[in-house]
GUFI-344823 format. One record per residue (C-alpha): residue in one letter; x, y, z. Coordinates in steps of 0.5 Angstrom, whole numbers, plus 500, padded with zeros to 3 digits. Layout:
REM GUFI-344823
A,X,Y,Z
...
//
This chain:
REM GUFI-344823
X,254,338,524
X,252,344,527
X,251,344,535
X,243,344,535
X,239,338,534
X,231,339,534
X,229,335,541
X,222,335,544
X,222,339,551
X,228,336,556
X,228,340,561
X,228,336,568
X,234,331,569
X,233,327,575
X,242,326,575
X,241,333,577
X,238,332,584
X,242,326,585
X,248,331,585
X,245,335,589
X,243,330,594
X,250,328,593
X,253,335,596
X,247,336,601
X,250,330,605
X,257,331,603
X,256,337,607
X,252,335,612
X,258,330,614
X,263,335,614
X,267,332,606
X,264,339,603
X,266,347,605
X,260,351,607
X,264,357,602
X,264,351,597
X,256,348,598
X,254,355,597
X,256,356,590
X,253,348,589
X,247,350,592
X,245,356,588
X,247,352,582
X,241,349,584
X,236,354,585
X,236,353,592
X,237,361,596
X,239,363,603
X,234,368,606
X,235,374,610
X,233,369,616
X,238,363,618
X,236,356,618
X,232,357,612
X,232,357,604
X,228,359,598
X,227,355,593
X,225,357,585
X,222,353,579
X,225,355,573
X,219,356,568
X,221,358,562
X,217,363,558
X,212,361,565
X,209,355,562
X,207,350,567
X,201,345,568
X,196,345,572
X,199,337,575
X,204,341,576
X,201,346,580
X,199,341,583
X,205,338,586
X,208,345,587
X,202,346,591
X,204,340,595
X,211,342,595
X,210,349,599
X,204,345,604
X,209,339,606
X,216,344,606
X,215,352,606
X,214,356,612
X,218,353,617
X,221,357,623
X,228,360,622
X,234,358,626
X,236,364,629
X,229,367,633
X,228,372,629
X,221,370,628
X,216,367,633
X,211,365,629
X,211,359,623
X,210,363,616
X,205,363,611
X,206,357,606
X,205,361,599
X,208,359,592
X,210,366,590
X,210,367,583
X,217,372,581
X,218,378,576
X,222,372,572
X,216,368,571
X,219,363,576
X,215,360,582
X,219,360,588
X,217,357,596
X,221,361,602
X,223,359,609
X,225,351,606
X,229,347,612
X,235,344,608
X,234,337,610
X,227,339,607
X,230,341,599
X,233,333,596
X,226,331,596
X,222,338,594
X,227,337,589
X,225,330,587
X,217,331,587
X,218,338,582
X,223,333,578
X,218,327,577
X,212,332,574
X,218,335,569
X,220,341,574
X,226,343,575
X,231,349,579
X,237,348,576
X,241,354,575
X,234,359,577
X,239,362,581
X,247,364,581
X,251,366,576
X,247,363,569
X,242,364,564
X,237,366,568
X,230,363,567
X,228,366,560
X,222,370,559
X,217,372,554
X,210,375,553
X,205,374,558
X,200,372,553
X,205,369,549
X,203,364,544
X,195,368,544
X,196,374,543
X,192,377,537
X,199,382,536
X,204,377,535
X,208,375,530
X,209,368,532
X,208,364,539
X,215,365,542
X,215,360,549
X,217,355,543
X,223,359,543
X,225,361,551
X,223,354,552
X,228,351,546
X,233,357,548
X,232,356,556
X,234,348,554
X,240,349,549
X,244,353,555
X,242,349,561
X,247,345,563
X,251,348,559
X,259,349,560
X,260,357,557
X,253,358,563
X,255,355,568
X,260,359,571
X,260,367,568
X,262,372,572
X,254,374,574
X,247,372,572
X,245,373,565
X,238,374,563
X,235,373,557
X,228,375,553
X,223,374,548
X,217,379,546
X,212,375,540
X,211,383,538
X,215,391,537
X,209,392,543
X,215,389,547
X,211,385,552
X,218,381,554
X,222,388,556
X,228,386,551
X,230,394,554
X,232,391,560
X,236,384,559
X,242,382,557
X,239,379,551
X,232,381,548
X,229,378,541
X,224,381,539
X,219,377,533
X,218,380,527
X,217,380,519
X,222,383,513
X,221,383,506
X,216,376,508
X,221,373,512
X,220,371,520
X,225,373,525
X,227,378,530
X,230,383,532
X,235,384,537
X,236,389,544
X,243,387,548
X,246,390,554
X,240,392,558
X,240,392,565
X,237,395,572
X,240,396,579
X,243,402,581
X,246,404,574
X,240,402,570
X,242,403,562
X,238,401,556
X,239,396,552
X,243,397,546
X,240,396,538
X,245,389,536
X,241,388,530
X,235,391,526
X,233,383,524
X,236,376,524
X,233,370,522
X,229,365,527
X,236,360,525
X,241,365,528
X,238,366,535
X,243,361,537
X,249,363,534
X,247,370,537
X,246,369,544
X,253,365,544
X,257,371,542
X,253,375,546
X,255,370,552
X,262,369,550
X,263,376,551
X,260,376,558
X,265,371,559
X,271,375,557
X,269,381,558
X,265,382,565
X,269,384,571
X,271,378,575
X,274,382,580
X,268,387,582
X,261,383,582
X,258,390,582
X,260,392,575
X,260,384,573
X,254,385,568
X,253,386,560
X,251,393,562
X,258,395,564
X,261,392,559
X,258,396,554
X,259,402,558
X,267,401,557
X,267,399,549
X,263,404,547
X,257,403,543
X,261,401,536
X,266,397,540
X,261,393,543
X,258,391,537
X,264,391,533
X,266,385,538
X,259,382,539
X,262,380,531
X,268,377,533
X,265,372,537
X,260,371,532
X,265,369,528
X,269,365,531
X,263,360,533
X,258,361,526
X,260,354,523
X,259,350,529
X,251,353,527
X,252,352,521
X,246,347,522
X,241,350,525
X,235,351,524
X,227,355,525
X,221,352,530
X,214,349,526
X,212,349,532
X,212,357,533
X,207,358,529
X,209,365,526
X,203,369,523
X,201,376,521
X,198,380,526
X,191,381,527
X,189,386,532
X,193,389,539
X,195,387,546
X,187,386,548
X,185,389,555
X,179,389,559
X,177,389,566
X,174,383,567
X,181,379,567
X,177,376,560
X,181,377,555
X,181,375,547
X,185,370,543
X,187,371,536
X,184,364,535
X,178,365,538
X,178,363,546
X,180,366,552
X,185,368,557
X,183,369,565
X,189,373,567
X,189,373,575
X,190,378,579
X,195,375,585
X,195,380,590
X,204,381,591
X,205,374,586
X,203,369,592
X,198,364,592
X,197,358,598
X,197,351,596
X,189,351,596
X,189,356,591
X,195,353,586
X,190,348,586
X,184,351,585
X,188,354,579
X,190,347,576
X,182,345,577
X,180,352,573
X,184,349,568
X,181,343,568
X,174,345,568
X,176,350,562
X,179,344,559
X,185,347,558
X,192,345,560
X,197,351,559
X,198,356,564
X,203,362,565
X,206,365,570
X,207,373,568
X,213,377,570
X,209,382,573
X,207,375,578
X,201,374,576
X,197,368,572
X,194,367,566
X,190,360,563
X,190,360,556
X,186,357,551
X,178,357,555
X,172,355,551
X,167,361,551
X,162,358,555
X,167,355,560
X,170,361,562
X,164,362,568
X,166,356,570
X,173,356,571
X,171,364,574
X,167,360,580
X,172,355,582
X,177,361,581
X,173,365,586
X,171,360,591
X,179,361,593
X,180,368,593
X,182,368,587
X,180,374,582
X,181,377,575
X,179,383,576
X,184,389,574
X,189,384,573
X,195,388,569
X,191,395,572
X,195,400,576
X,192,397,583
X,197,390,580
X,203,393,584
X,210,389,583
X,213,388,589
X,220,384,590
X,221,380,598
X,225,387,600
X,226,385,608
X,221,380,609
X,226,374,606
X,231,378,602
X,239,379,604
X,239,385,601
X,232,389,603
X,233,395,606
X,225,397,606
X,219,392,607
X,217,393,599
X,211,388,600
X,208,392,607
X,209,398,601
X,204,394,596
X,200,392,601
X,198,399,604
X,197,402,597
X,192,397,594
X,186,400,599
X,189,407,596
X,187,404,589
X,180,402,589
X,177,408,585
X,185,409,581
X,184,402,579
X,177,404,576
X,179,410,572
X,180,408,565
X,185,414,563
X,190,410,567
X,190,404,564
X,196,400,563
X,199,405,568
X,204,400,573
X,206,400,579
X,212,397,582
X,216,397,588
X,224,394,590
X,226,394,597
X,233,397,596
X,237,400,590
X,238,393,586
X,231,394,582
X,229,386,584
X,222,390,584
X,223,394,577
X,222,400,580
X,226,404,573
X,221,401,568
X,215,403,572
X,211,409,570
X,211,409,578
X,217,406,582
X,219,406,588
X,226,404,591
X,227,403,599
X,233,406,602
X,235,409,608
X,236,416,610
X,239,420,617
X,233,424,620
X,234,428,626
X,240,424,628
X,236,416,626
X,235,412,621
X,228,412,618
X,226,408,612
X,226,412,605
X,223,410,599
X,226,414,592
X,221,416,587
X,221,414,581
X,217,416,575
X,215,415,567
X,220,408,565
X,219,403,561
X,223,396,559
X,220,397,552
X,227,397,547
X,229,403,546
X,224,406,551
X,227,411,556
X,228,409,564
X,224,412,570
X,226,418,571
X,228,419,579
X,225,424,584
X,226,426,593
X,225,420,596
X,220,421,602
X,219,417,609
X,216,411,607
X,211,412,612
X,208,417,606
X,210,413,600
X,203,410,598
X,199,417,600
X,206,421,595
X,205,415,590
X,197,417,590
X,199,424,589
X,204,423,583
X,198,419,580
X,192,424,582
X,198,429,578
X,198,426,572
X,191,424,571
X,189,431,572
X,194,435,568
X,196,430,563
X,195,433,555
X,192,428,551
X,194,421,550
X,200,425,554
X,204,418,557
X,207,419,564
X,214,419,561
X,212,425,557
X,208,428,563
X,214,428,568
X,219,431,562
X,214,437,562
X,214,438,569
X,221,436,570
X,225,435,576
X,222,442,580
X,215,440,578
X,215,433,581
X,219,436,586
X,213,440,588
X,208,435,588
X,213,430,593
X,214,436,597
X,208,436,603
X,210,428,603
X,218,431,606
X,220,428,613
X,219,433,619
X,224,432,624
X,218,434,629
X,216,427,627
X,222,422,627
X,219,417,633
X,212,416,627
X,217,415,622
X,222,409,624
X,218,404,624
X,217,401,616
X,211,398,614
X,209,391,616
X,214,391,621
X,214,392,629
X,221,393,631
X,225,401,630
X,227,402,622
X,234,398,622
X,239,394,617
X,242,389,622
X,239,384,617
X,242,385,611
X,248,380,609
X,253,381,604
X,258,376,600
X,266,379,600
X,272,376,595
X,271,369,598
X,265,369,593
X,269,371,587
X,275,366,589
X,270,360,590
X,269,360,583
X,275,360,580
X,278,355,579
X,270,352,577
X,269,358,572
X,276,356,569
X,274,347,568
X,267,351,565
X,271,356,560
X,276,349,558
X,270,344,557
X,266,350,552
X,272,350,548
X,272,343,547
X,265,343,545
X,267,348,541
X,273,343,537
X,269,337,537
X,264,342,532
X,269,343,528
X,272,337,528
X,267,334,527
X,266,339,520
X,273,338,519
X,275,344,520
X,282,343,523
X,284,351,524
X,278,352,527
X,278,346,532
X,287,348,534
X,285,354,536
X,279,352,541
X,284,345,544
X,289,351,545
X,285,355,549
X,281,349,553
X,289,347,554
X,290,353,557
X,284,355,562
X,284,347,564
X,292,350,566
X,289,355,569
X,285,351,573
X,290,348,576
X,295,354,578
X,289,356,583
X,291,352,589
X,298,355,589
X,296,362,588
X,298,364,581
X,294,367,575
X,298,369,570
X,296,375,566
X,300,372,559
X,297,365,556
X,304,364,554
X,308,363,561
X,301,359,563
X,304,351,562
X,312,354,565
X,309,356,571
X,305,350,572
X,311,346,571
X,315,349,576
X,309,349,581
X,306,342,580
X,313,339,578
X,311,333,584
X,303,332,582
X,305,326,576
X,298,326,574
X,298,333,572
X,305,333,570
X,303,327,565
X,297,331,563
X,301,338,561
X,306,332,557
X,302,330,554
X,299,336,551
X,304,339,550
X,307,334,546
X,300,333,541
X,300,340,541
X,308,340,538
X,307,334,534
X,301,337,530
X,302,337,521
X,300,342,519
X,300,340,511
X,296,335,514
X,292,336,521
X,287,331,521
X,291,327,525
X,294,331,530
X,289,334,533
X,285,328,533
X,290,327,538
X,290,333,541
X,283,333,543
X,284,326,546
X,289,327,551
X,286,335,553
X,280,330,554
X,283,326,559
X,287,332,562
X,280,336,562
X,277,330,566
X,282,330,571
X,281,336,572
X,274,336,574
X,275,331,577
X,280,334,582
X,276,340,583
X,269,336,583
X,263,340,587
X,261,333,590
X,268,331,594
X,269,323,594
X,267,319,601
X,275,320,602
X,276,327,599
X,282,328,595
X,286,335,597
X,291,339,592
X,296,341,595
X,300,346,592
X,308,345,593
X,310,343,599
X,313,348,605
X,316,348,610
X,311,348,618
X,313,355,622
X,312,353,629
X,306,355,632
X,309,360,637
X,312,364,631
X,309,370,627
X,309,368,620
X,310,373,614
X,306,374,608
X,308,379,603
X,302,381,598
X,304,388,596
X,301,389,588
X,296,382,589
X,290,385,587
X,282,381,590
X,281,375,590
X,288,372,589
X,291,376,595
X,286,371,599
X,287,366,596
X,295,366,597
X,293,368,604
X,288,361,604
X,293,358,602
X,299,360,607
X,294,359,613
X,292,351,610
X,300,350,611
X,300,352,618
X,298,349,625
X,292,351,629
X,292,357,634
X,299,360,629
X,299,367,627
X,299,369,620
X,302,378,619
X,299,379,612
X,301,386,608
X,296,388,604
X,295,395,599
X,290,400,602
X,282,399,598
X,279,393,596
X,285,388,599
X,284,391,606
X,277,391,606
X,276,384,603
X,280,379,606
X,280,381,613
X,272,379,613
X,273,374,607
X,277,370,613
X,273,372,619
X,267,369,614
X,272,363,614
X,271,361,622
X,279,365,623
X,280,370,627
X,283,377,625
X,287,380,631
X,289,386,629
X,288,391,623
X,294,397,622
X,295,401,618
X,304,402,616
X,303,407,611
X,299,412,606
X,297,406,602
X,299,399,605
X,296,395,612
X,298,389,617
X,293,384,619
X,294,378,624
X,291,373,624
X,290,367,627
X,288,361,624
X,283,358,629
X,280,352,625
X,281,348,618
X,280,354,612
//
């Protein structure tokens, strides 16, 4: 029996904000670690902002669908909860409430009181909403085509699988923890709408030799090593998707860099086994689950057809369907609509009779499925709001991420950027040799924004003039997320103060000396680097000017990034011991499969190894990760031998492992899944996000107090991050308040990380010294519970 079973769409589960109610007050009473609630509540989709006191909250849509009742209640939420003051003074004024639609087909509220999210939560849950795993390290929310489902070009209506998809791996124990997030997308056809060029995993729908399927993209990624996707497969059948997807996910769990978040994505494993070595492990993995798909099967519902026509594209926002209505494609104006005018869009849809709504990954919205002689009227309610069609998807559609508005990381206003360029626009958006041409904007190098797709990017970053810090955008030129396309080529940055009149330059050069049907990627190729270089120059910082350029767009104060914020190895240790129960809990879906099918081999070899990780798990807390799955149960033996329950566990295992006929297996691993069951819920019970009333502690073996007058030693020359914090948390749970902890520490990541990991932790660091060419001495002193 395969793992697969045709549902209708079940996305929303009210257990899910019950969970997170439970946590919210757990941490509110002080029964949940503020380092422990972060991770919570980002499983949740629920965000911290640049500001204190404040959260963004996100709805996960797939393939950006949602209803116009939905729209409703999304309207009500950001009326009732957004726009409320930060805690820490940085904003006198109350700001705007708008929902804002985000490059992920996500719609999301900013600067949302905490005490506020349960009952945000429960209304988004009553309509079928949900904002589980829209942020964190998950499947992120799966994307498709704007036009999906109506598009003449199309090869089937592929929402039907980013919803059966995006449902299949929510909740899913291989995606609850992955070292970073994993994105995913689906294009209806080779025009590639989806961007499959820049995801993790990208389907393309197609038809070979008369038979529906896809062709598949893999280990795609922006930020600020950008790198195209890689050809996995040149067709699969609709049945298989599952299959591949999971393969490719398991490799992301293997294989990402745990260590080093900024290297943790599929892009960088790609990078490291080489292009032949990724495909050929992307096998292995396919292999060892193929059975457990064995049922699998395609969706009706999809609707695959033969194309019939192109994209369409027409100025007016009115564009032709493939079975004779209409779309409305809105042109919101940085992907934001106040409450009024998501309720206008909701009443538009009504008055066109239709109820299927999307929101674009390029923020903005389309109706489906109008009547011809409803379109004016939808257009009239539209209109009366603000809301306008015209240009839609054009240059002047300018993509923009929140860049220092509400982002931890934005280094630039990305938004004051867009703003400044659209009066700029008024004539370009008119002018039909640059149609389809997109603008987008990030404000720093993570590419949030786009910028390495688009025909013209930006990227905020800062740059030292005359001494001060001014506000820089990068130039980025003639990308494409289309699979197999190239990325933007970077150019000279230039003050921000002139990035819009430099971008309009750009456009203005391309438009003028472009050959015929020249692409803006061939354009800038012919020119090369000097070329552009030449056109950027008048635009270059002039130190006689530095006081007129420190000030960004949209801001009043002097350029500075005294608001950026950023997580150290705490955030990779929080998830140790949850990413080990996850990876435990997935092999035992996976031998449940099998055994269901009888495929004793199979279904030994996925018990083994959840075995293992739930040891693993158990090791956390004294600080041990063993690199040989072989010394794994003997260590815990010897550091758990006073906890009974584990021990008793471990037993047990052990036990059903070795009694295991192997002329005959059924029996035996039968058992084996029954006692690692039991020790797999013990397991997540002791380490459960949500604490009981009475929070239960794991404490590793007992030790001996140090008075508080002495100075403790702790050597951890050769613990790499982040099991040298974790040793240190550890010592410094065993000590008294106001005792002093020397911890030895090798040069590189160990001395940068823990010691502001344990300042983030509320403990004092008092003296950093170097004792040698490579190793340091920290003194802590432990100033409150860690």
């Amino acid at each position: 029996m395969g793992l697969v079973m045709a549902t209708e769409f079940d996305f929303a589960h009210t257990s899910d904000v019950d969970e997170f109610e439970a946590g919210y007050k757990a941490f509110k009473e002080g029964r949940m670690s503020e380092e422990r609630f972060t991770p919570f509540r980002l499983q949740m989709g629920v965000y911290g902002q640049r500001q204190e006191g404040v959260q963004m909250v996100r709805a996960k849509l797939p393939g950006g669908c949602v209803t116009a009742d939905q729209m409703d209640v999304l309207a009500e939420c950001v009326e009732l909860y957004a726009g409320c003051l930060p805690t820490d003074g940085t904003l006198t004024e109350a700001p705007e409430k708008v929902a804002h639609v985000t490059t992920r087909q996500d719609i999301q509220a900013n600067f949302v009181s905490l005490d506020d999210v349960p009952e945000f939560l429960r209304k988004l849950d009553a309509v079928g909403l949900t904002t589980r795993e829209a942020c964190g390290n998950t499947v992120r929310n799966v994307t498709t085509c704007f036009l999906a489902g109506r598009c003449p070009a199309e090869h089937a209506d592929v929402t039907i699988h980013a919803r059966k998809f995006a449902e299949f791996y929510l909740r899913h124990p291989l995606g609850q923890q992955f070292p970073r997030k994993f994105k995913v997308t689906f294009s209806g056809c080779a025009t590639d709408c989806g961007l499959s060029g820049m995801h993790d995993a990208g389907f393309i729908a197609t038809h070979k030799d008369g038979k529906p399927g896809f062709q598949v993209w893999a280990a795609g990624g922006l930020s600020s090593q950008p790198m195209g996707a890689l050809l996995l497969e040149e067709f699969i059948q609709e049945s298989e998707l599952f299959v591949v997807g999971e393969a490719l996910m398991r490799m992301h769990f293997k294989y990402s860099d745990r260590k080093r978040r900024a290297r943790a994505r599929m892009k960088y494993v790609a990078q490291r086994l080489g292009a032949e070595g990724f495909i050929e492990e992307y096998r292995k993995q396919r292999a060892v689950i193929e059975k457990t798909h064995a049922d699998d099967s395609g969706y009706g519902e999809a609707n695959w057809r033969t194309p019939t026509g192109t994209l369409p594209f027409a100025d007016s926002g009115v564009v032709d369907q493939h079975n004779g209505k209409s779309a409305i494609l809105l042109n919101l104006f940085r992907g934001d609509m106040t409450p009024d005018q998501c309720r206008a869009v909701a009443n538009a849809a009504r008055a066109a009779g239709t109820d299927e709504l999307r929101v674009t990954t390029e923020q903005g919205m389309v109706i489906c499925d109008v009547d011809a002689e409803k379109v004016d009227a939808a257009l009239a309610i539209l209109n009366a709001a603000g809301l306008q069609t015209e240009y839609a998807r054009g240059i002047s559609d300018v993509v923009a991420c929140p860049g220092t508005e509400t982002c931890r990381l934005g280094i630039t206003s990305s938004r004051g950027l867009a703003a400044a360029l659209q009066p700029l626009m008024a004539d370009l958006k008119k002018d039909g040799t640059l149609a389809g041409i997109t603008v987008k904007a990030s404000g720093c190098q993570h590419s949030c924004g786009r910028h390495h797709i688009a025909d013209l990017g930006f990227h905020g970053m800062a740059k030292k003039v005359a001494g001060q810090a001014v506000p820089h955008y990068q130039l980025h030129v003639g990308g494409s997320g289309v699979a197999g396309s190239p990325l933007a080529f970077a150019t000279d940055p230039v003050p921000a103060k002139y990035a819009p009149e430099a971008g309009i330059a750009v456009l203005n050069a391309y438009k003028e000396g472009r050959n015929e049907n020249e692409s803006m990627h061939d354009w800038a190729t012919r020119l090369g680097k000097e070329g552009i270089s030449e056109i950027l120059a008048p635009f270059a910082a002039d130190a006689g000017e530095v006081e007129g350029l420190i000030y960004d767009w949209s801001e009043n104060e002097a350029f500075n990034t005294k608001g950026n914020k950023k997580g150290e190895c705490a955030g990779a240790v929080l998830s140790m011991s949850d990413a080990l129960i996850s990876e435990a809990e997935y092999e035992m879906l996976i031998a449940r499969a099998h055994l269901d099918a009888m495929f004793w081999a199979e279904a030994l070899t996925a018990l083994r190894r959840s075995a293992i990780s739930a040891a693993r798990a158990y090791l956390v807390p004294y600080g041990e990760a063993p690199e040989d799955d072989a010394t794994v149960f003997a260590l815990l033996a010897s550091n758990a031998a006073a906890d009974a329950d584990v021990i008793a566990g471990l037993t047990a295992v052990q036990s059903a492992l070795m009694s295991i006929d192997l002329a005959d297996p059924g029996a035996g691993v039968t058992r084996l899944k029954e006692v690692q069951s039991d020790w797999l819920a013990l397991a997540a019970k002791r380490f459960s996000a949500v604490p009981e009333a009475v929070e239960g502690v794991v404490e590793a073996a007992a030790e001996t107090t140090e008075a508080a007058a002495d100075v403790v030693l702790l050597d951890l020359s050769g613990v790499a991050c982040p099991m040298n914090f974790v040793k240190t948390k550890i010592k410094l749970t065993m000590m008294p308040v106001g005792s002093q902890l020397d911890v030895i520490l090798d040069d590189g990541a160990p001395i940068e990380n823990v010691p502001l990991s344990l300042i983030e932790q509320g403990q004092k660091v008092l003296s950093k010294e170097q004792i040698s060419e490579t190793q340091w001495k920290i003194r802590v002193e432990k100033s409150g519970d860690i």
